[in-house]
Structures are given as structure tokens and as C-alpha cells.
Steps between C-alpha positions, in 0.01 A plus 500: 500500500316240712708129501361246267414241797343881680255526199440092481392546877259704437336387221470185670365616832224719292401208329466287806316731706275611226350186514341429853501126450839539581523688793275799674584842550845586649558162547829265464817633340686415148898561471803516266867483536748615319834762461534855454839718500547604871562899417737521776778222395375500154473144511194232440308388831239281538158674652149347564180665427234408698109667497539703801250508830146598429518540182281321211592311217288574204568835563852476606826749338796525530506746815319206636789252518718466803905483341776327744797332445489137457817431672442703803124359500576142512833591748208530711482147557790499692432778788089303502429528921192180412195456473436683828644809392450469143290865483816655536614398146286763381662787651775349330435495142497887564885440483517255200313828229681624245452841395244758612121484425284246467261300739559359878584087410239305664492191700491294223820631332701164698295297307632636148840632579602097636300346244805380222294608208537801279071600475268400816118549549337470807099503502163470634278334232169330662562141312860517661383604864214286481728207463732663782176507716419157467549225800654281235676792281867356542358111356277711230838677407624209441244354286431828293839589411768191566808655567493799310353663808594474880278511779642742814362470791312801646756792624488858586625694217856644572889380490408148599260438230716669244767214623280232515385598072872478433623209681171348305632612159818367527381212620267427224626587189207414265300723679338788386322653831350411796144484651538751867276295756232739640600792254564488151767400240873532344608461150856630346686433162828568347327817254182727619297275201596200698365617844204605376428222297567266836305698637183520296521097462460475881233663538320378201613147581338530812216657414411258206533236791266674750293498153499142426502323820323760742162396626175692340393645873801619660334690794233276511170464426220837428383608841097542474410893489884635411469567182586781400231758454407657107756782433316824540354352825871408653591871425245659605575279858843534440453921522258467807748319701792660383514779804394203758829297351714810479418522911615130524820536351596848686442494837901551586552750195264621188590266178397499151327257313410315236267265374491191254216231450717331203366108410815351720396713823122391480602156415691523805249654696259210381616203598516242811864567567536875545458509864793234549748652222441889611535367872881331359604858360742571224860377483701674246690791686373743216180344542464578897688804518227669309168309610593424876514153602112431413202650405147604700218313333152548554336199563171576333297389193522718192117605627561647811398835541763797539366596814570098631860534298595827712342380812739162475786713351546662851467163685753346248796784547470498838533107488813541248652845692543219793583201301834755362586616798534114654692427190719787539569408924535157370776563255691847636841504667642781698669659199183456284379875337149605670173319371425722177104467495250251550292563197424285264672627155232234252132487622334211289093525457356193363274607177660813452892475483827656694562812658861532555693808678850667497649863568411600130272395219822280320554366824151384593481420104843270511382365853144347273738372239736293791168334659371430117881351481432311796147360391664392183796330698229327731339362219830351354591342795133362601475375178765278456555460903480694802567890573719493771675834541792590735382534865417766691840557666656517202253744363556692809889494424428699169270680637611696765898459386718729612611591117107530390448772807844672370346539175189592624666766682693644225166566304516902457196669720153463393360857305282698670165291292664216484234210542243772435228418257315798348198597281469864285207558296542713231857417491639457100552877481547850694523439887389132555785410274773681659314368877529145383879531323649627850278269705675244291815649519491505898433077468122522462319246262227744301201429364399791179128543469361699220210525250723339259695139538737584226608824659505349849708190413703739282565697769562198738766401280673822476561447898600145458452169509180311621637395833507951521208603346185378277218654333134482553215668370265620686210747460462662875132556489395155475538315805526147316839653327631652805490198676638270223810773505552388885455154377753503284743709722465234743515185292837636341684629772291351856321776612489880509686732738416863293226627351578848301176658383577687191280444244360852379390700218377885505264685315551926549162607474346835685183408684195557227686290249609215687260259405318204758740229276784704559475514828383120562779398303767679707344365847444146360889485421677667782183481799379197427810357312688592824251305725497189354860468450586586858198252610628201293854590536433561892285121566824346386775691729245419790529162404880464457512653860832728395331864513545704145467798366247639280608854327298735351622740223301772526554836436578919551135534399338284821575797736506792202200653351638617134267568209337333225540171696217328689489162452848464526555680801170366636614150496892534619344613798336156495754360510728687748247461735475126413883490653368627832186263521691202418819602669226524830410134405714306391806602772377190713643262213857668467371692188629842446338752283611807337489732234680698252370853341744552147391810342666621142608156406511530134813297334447183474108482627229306289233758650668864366550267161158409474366845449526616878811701419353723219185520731692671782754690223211635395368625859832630593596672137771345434607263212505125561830419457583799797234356779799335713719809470191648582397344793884495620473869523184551720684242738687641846835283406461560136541157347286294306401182599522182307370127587839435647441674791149367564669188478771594774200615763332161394810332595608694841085437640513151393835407685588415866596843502130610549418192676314694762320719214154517439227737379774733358464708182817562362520801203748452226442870347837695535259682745150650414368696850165497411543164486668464841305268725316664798 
């Protein structure tokens, strides 16, 4: 049964990081202390449990917590090296856990285990790091909360800090927290209620001050043609410069995005002050961990053209590519890890909002949340004095420290699309589906397009969340639709990387009763359909500069004449031959293409349930419900095939595995010779 200070934990951290006033994703730290009966000597020993590293609070359980012993953590004190050495404490909680399980302790875990309170919070709210930011935070401490609260000067977090909270404590007795200079805030109580309550009237004491006394134009005054633009113009601007951006931010390795033109970010963007305060960077460690030490901004009007925006994008990374690399010379020592990338991870755009960038969709999402964090905390500070964040070699400190690069290091190895960003037509049923669940499942973000946005978003959130996969509809005869589906593929995850042509239907006619609509509407779906998807879907991997793939699912029937089927045969050799033309052109842009030819796919397919499967039952003589035994039969291996393994070739010709790979057809038919390719 979980202890009763385990379960108040918990329901405190949830509470607290459920509400992002309070603190932003995976940021700060909440704790409790009290006994348990030590199963070896059967008697009662005090432990501390302490959110351990990386993980999140409003979504934080038990398996979550870090567990040591309280004696053997704070004996710790006596064997501390200093300051110098103090990243060797770390290592050394390792030795203080009690039990198995549970999560690595983090840095922070000094700052609760020393603290002499029972409950301790330590977060990131915006009112409490805007007053941290401020030139004047330690006097506006002072004024805002008397002594309840105690200003501490900036300090890496670690053992030191965690000593400096405690000596603080017992020092001040009345007080209920402290205000971190540069970073964020403490609060602890003698129950769970009382922590939390301390800590909710911090941050809404110092928020109703920032309310009352801040000045009405905190980043100065409107800038002249900034605006922001109407919404359906900013998106559709957004989209357009998407793949340009996505090229900005991965130059050193291909990121994800996302994008966000919420009221604080054009606000922002707006105003006379952004150049100064994006030049300043963040200062929270959270904050800069995520967004890099500052942001690219365009320095153009809302009204410039996307042509001028990409033309100065390029001048502007190569300008800020330089500018990181002096600040990394500047700040490195011999045992500093290797530069990681001089890419900007937030690209600003004046008018239309904030592109921001990370390994994965929640990353790039979470890195969009820290800069709107950091507006937020800019405001604060500007508003009731001046932002004035920790310097540069201090950011460099956190940065590039050795225990960040450790953790960075421990990250398990990328999947095989990890980073990947992908878009199926025809994919909430039969063999789009299954291609966009294991694209997903090898780290790809997906994109579902179908006829029907209930069935694609359905299907979208059978794979997952919507940092995995969305849905889209999208008709793939009409050009408009097709390119709003790249549109939207780009504005929710930065671009496009895979293009799977799948959209189909059949209609198992002989020749003198196929009909001119019949065949028009097969060629308008899977010719045309086909062209336009690869076009739009192809303009934007040009512009992202990353190659791509574009795959075709076509079929047996491009390369085998079988009856009573002429305008579906007709038009798979379409598009097979599509896969050669474009694979011809588009190999100068990194841009494989390729093929796949399925043949007997009946489980699980929209087409054989939409009348296609009695067609060909009908042709062969066999009932419906036999056609895939059927077709298994007639194969060379005898097995029938089922979406999975289209899905598998879709996989294995989209990976680095096939990097050199284009123009192939690849059959997934348990083996049909007349369908052998010549």
C-alpha cells in the first residue's frame, strides 16, 4: 500500500503541474519525508521522496519518485569535496536509495533532502521567475513579500544551492520559501496542504503585484507594420514558410517542429523591445535548456513577402551559426563536451508567430511552451523593472555541463524514423493504416489523409497522441485539398519528410462495360491523385533541403494483365511508371522514389470492402469470404498477405537501410511469376 505522505506527494505535484501558472512542463521538483519499516531490520527509517530526473509533475506516479535514506542523504554533507567538485554529489545519492526501482534523483534532490521541512516544492511559475529576472528582484522580494520570502542570490543548481536553501531556512524561521535569483522559486511546510498552499500564495502574490504595479507597455511601444496579420492569412504564411524554417533549424541534424501564433507571441513579436529582449536570451535553466540561449528573429514587417522572408532567413542563420560558435569558443574549457549544433531551436517571424524545433513533436512542442514561458517572464520583469537574466557564462555552465551531456548520452538510440515526418493518403483503413501505425511505431510523426475527417482523426488517435499522428481530410483529386493536407502536415509537425501515395479505389469491370466515369474516376484518384500529392508534397522537401521519400503503393496488376480489369490495371501502371519518372527527377534533391506492388490484400482493406472483393470473388468463383485463402493458394510461398506486410516493405524502403534506393518496385505477393518484374 503506497505511504500516506507517498499518496499526499502526488496529489500535490499533479495539482501543481496541472496548472502551468505554476511551473512548465518537466519543470522544478516537489518532495515529502517521512518513515517506513526498513524490511531488513524491521525497524522505522526515515526516507525522502523526491520527483526524480526528467520526469513531469502533473503527470508524475509513484514509479516517478526517487526513495533514499534521509540519514545517509544528509551524511552527505560531511564527505561535500566544494563547490568545485560539487557534481560529484550526484553520483553519490546513488548510494543514499533505499530499495530497488524508482527514478535516478536529480540535481535538485540537495535542495529537498537538507531543507528541515517535512513537504518542499520547487518551481518555475512566470510571476516568480519574472521577479527572479529582474535587476532589482532581491529589493522587489523584499517589498512583495516582507520576510515571509528570501531572496538567494543566483546559483547553479546542485549541493551548494541545496545548502545555501537550508542554511536560509534555519535562519529565517518565519519564512515560508524563497525567490531563486535567475531561476525560479522554493516553498515547503510542515504537511503537503501547507507546501502547496505556500506555494500557490507566492506565486499569486507576485503575480497580483506584477498586476497592480506593472506598467501598461512592458516591451514597449507598437512597432509600425508588426502587427500581426488576419488569421487565415498568418497560416496560410505560416505553411509556406514552414519547409524554409524547417531548413533553418536543421542544418546539423533534421528536427521537428511546431508552430504557435498565440496573442502573447504576436504581442511579443509586435513591439519596440523584441530585438533587445530576444538578443538577452532566456534565463531559467528549464527555460534555455530547451530553447537555446536565444532565438533567430526575422527582422521584417508583417508585409514582407515570403520570398524576402526566405531570402533573409539564409542571411540571418548564417549570421547566428557564427554568432554560436563565438559564444561557444568564448565560453568552452578543455573538458567542455563538443559544440552540439548551431541551429537555432525558436525562429520568431514578426506577423505570423514562432516556429520552434526539438528531436520529436513533444519536444519541439515543450521547446514553444519554454520561449512562451520566457515571453511571459520578460514581461514580468520589464514591467515592474528590468529583465536582466544570468549571463552568458553562466548559461554556458548549464549548458554544456558535464552532467547535462551525461544525460544526454544516456538517452536510448534514436528509432529508425525517428524525427521523420510522414504523409499517407488513404490511410484510416486497409494498408495506409497499418503504413502509418509502424511509421509511427519506428518514431515517425504521421499525418492520416482520407475522404473522411472523422475516420482519419479516428484513426490518428488509434496510433496516438497528436505530437504522433493527426487527421486530415483530404479529397486527392482536387489540388486545393491536396495542398491544404501538406499545409497542415507542415504547420503541425514543421515540414514533411514522406509522402506515401495510397489513396485508391477499384472498380472490376471487363472492357465493354467499364464505363468513361468509371474509368475517369479511377485515374483522377490514383493518376492524378498521385501527381499532385507527390508535386505539393515534393516543393516542400526541396525546400527543407533534407531529401525525402515519396512511396508509391501500387500494385501486382501494374506489370500483370488479368481479366475483367482495365481501368484498374490501366492506371497502376500510371503510377508505377510515375516512380521511375520522378525517381529520374527528383534524385538531384536527395528524394528517393519507390514503389510497392501488394496483390491479394483482402483483410483489413477499405477497397475489397467496398464491393471490390465480391467483384473479383465473382471473377475467380469463389465465395467472398474465401478470396484471401484464395489468392494465398495461387501464390509461389503460399501465404496470404495482409496490410502488415505492406507496411513492413513501406518501412524497410523508407529507412537508411535503402538510403541508396531509388526507382525500385518492391512486390509484397507471397510470389505471383507472372507478376515478376522483367
Amino acid at each position: 500500500m503506497t505511504n500516506t505522505a507517498v499518496a499526499d506527494l502526488l496529489a500535490r505535484s499533479n495539482r501543481l503541474g496541472a496548472d502551468p501558472r505554476n511551473t512548465n512542463y518537466a519543470g522544478g521538483n516537489t518532495s515529502a519525508k517521512g518513515s517506513e519499516t526498513d524490511p531488513v531490520t524491521g525497524e522505522q527509517v526515515d526516507l525522502l521522496w523526491v520527483k526524480g530526473s526528467g520526469g513531469d509533475l502533473g503527470t508524475l506516479t509513484e514509479p516517478g519518485l526517487a526513495v533514499l535514506r534521509l540519514d545517509r542523504m544528509r551524511s552527505l554533507v560531511d564527505v561535500y569535496p566544494g563547490i568545485d567538485r560539487e557534481d560529484e554529489m550526484v553520483a553519490a545519492f546513488d548510494y543514499c536509495l533505499h530499495g530497488k526501482g524508482g527514478a535516478a534523483p536529480s540535481i535538485d534532490t540537495a535542495m529537498h533532502g537538507l531543507v528541515d521541512a517535512p513537504h518542499v516544492d520547487h518551481l518555475h511559475p512566470d510571476s516568480g521567475i519574472a521577479i527572479a529576472t529582474a535587476k532589482d528582484g532581491e529589493q522587489l522580494t523584499k517589498e512583495i513579500f516582507g520576510d515571509r520570502v528570501v531572496w538567494v542570490p543566483w546559483r547553479r543548481p546542485g549541493f551548494q544551492l541545496g545548502l545555501d536553501i537550508a542554511a536560509i531556512k534555519t535562519a529565517n524561521p518565519q519564512a515560508v520559501g524563497t525567490v531563486l535569483g535567475g531561476h525560479g522559486i522554493t516553498a515547503w511546510g510542515d504537511t503537503s496542504e501547507e507546501a502547496e498552499a505556500n506555494s500557490i500564495w507566492i506565486i499569486e502574490t507576485a503575480q497580483a503585484h506584477l498586476d497592480e504595479h506593472g506598467s501598461a507597455e512592458p516591451f514597449g511601444a507598437e512597432v509600425p507594420g508588426y502587427a500581426a496579420l488576419p488569421p487565415a492569412e498568418r497560416h496560410a504564411k505560416a505553411a509556406a514558410l514552414a519547409p524554409h524554417v524547417r531548413a533553418v533549424a536543421s542544418r546539423d541534424r533534421a528536427m521537428v517542429g511546431h508552430f504557435t501564433d498565440a496573442d502573447v507571441v504576436l504581442e511579443f513579436l509586435s513591439h519596440d523591445k523584441l530585438a533587445h529582449l530576444a538578443e538577452l536570451g532566456t534565463s531559467c535553466p528549464d527555460h534555455f535548456l530547451r530553447t537555446k540561449v536565444k532565438p533567430l528573429v526575422v527582422d521584417l514587417p508583417s508585409g514582407a513577402t515570403v520570398e524576402e522572408i526566405v531570402a533573409r532567413l539564409d542571411e540571418l542563420h548564417t549570421a547566428y551559426r557564427e554568432d554560436y560558435a563565438a559564444y561557444y569558443e568564448r565560453n568552452a574549457t578543455p573538458d567542455s563536451p563538443p559544440m552540439r549544433g548551431a541551429d537555432p531551436a525558436i525562429v520568431l517571424v514578426p506577423g505570423v508567430g514562432m516556429f520552434s524545433f526539438g528531436k520529436d513533436k513533444q519536444t519541439a512542442r515543450v521547446a514553444g511552451e519554454f520561449y512562451v514561458n520566457a515571453i511571459n517572464v520578460m514581461r514580468g520583469a520589464e514591467s515592474v523593472s528590468t529583465y536582466a537574466p544570468i549571463d552568458e557564462a553562466e548559461k554556458f555552465r548549464i549548458e554544456y555541463w558535464a552532467l547535462e551531456e551525461a544525460k544526454l548520452q544516456r538517452m536510448p538510440k534514436p528509432r529508425s524514423h525517428a524525427g521523420r515526418i510522414a504523409l499517407v493518403t488513404g490511410a484510416a483503413s486497409g494498408i495506409g493504416k497499418a503504413i502509418a501505425t509502424r511509421l509511427a511505431a519506428e518514431g515517425a510523426c504521421v499525418v492520416i489523409a482520407d475522404l473522411d475527417l472523422d475516420t482519419a482523426q479516428a484513426a490518428a488517435t488509434e496510433i496516438g497522441t497528436n505530437d504522433v499522428a493527426v487527421g486530415v481530410q483530404a479529397n486527392v483529386t482536387d489540388a486545393a485539398q491536396v495542398q491544404a493536407a501538406v499545409d497542415a502536415t507542415v504547420l503541425a509537425f514543421g515540414g514533411i519528410d514522406l509522402l506515401v501515395n495510397n489513396a485508391g479505389l477499384s472498380i472490376s469491370k471487363p472492357l465493354l462495360e467499364t464505363t468513361e466515369a468509371d474509368w475517369d474516376l479511377q485515374h483522377d484518384v490514383m493518376a492524378k491523385g498521385s501527381f499532385l500529392t507527390a508535386q505539393a508534397a515534393a516543393r516542400a522537401m526541396i525546400a527543407q533541403k533534407l531529401g525525402g521519400d515519396i512511396l508509391y503503393i501500387s500494385s501486382k496488376n501494374s506489370v500483370f494483365a488479368g481479366p475483367n480489369n482495365i481501368a484498374y490495371s490501366a492506371v497502376k501502371a500510371d503510377q508505377a511508371h510515375q516512380v521511375r519518372l520522378l525517381a529520374a527527377e527528383l534524385g538531384e534533391h536527395g528524394i528517393k522514389v519507390n514503389g510497392i506492388n501488394p496483390d491479394g490484400v483482402v483483410r483489413g482493406s477499405g477497397i475489397f470492402a467496398a464491393g471490390w472483393g465480391a467483384q473479383r470473388a465473382a471473377v475467380y468463383g469463389v465465395p467472398e469470404e474465401e478470396l484471401g485463402a484464395y489468392y494465398a493458394k495461387r501464390t509461389l510461398l503460399g501465404r496470404e498477405v495482409l496490410p502488415e506486410h505492406v507496411a513492413n516493405a513501406a518501412a524497410v524502403l523508407t529507412s537508411d537501410e535503402l538510403s541508396h534506393t531509388t526507382g525500385l518496385h518492391i512486390p509484397v505477393d507471397a510470389g505471383v511469376a507472372a507478376a515478376f518484374l522483367r
